[in-house]
C-alpha positions in Angstrom: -7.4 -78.0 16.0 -7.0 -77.8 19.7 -5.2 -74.8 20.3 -4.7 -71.7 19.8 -7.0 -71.1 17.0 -9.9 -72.5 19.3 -9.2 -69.4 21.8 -10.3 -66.6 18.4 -14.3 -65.8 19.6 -14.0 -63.5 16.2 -12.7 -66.2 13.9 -13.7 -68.8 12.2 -10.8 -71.1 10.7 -11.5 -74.4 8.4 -8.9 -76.8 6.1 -9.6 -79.5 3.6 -6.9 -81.3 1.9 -6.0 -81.4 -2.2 -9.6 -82.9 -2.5 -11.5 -80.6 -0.6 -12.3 -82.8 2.3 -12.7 -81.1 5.3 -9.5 -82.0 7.9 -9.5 -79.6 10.4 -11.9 -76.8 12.0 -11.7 -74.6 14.9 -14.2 -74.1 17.7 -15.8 -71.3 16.2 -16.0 -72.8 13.1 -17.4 -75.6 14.3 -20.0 -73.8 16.1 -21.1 -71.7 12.5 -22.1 -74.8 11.2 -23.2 -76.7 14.8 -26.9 -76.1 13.5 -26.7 -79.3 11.0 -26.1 -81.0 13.5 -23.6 -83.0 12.3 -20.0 -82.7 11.8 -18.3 -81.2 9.1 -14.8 -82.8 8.8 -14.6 -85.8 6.5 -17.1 -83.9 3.9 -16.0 -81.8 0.9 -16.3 -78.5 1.2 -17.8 -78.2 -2.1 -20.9 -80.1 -1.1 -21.1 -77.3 1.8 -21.7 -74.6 -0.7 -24.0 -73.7 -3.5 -23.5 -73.8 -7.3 -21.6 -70.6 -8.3 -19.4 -71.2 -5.1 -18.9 -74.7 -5.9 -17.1 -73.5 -9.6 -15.1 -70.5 -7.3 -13.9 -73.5 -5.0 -13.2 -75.9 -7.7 -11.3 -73.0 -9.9 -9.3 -71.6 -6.8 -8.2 -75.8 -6.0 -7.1 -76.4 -9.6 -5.0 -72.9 -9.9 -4.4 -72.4 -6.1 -6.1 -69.0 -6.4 -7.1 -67.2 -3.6 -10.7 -65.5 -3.2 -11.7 -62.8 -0.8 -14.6 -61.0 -0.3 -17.4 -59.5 2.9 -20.4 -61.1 3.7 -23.4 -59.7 6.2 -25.5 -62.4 7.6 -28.0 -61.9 10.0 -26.4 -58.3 10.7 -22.4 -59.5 11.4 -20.1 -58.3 8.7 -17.6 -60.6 8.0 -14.5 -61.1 6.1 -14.0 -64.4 4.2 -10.6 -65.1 2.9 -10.4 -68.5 0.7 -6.9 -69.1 -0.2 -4.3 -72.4 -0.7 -1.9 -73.8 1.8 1.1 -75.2 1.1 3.3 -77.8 2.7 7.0 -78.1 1.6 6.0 -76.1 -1.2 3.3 -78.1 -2.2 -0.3 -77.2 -2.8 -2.1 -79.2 0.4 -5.7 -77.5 0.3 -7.7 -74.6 0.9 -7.7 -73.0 4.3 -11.0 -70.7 5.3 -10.6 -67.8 7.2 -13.9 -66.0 8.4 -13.3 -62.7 10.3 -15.8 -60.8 12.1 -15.3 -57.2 11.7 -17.1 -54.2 12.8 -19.9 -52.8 10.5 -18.4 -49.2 11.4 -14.7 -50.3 10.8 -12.4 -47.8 9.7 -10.3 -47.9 6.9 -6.7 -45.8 7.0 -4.3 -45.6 3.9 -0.8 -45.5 4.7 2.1 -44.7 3.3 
């Protein structure tokens, strides 16, 4: 993923196809998940994660649901948004978006 998604310090980006292989990850991404030391594309997302994730992935990929939710690890907040992509209308995989957000971020209502 060369581009530029690999420029976005704050985000980290990761596809897998129908089967949940991972296909594509960008640099920040890649550098999460740098501390197995081995790369991540060509393995199924599902085996990255433990059991009750593995039935959310596996329900979201056969009902191309989407899943949302913050995380804190090691004191960053983040925002993880699971949700299907779609080529010429059909389902293609899940794409992974993991935003870093501020632990003091405010929220506004607008109407």
């Amino acid at each position: 993923m060369e581009s530029w998604a690999d420029e976005m310090p704050f985000v980290a980006i990761t596809i897998t196809d129908k089967e949940g292989k991972i296909i594509d990850m960008n640099k920040r991404s890649r550098a999460t998940f740098e501390k197995n030391k081995e790369s991540l594309i060509g393995k199924n997302i599902i085996d990255c994660h433990p059991p009750k994730a593995q039935e959310i992935i596996k329900e979201m990929m056969s009902s191309n649901q989407t899943n949302a939710y913050t995380i804190e690890k090691e004191g960053v907040k983040k925002l993880i948004y699971q949700t299907p992509w779609y080529e010429k209308g059909e389902y293609s995989g899940l794409i992974e978006i993991s935003i870093i957000i501020p632990n003091d971020m405010p929220h506004y209502v607008r109407r």
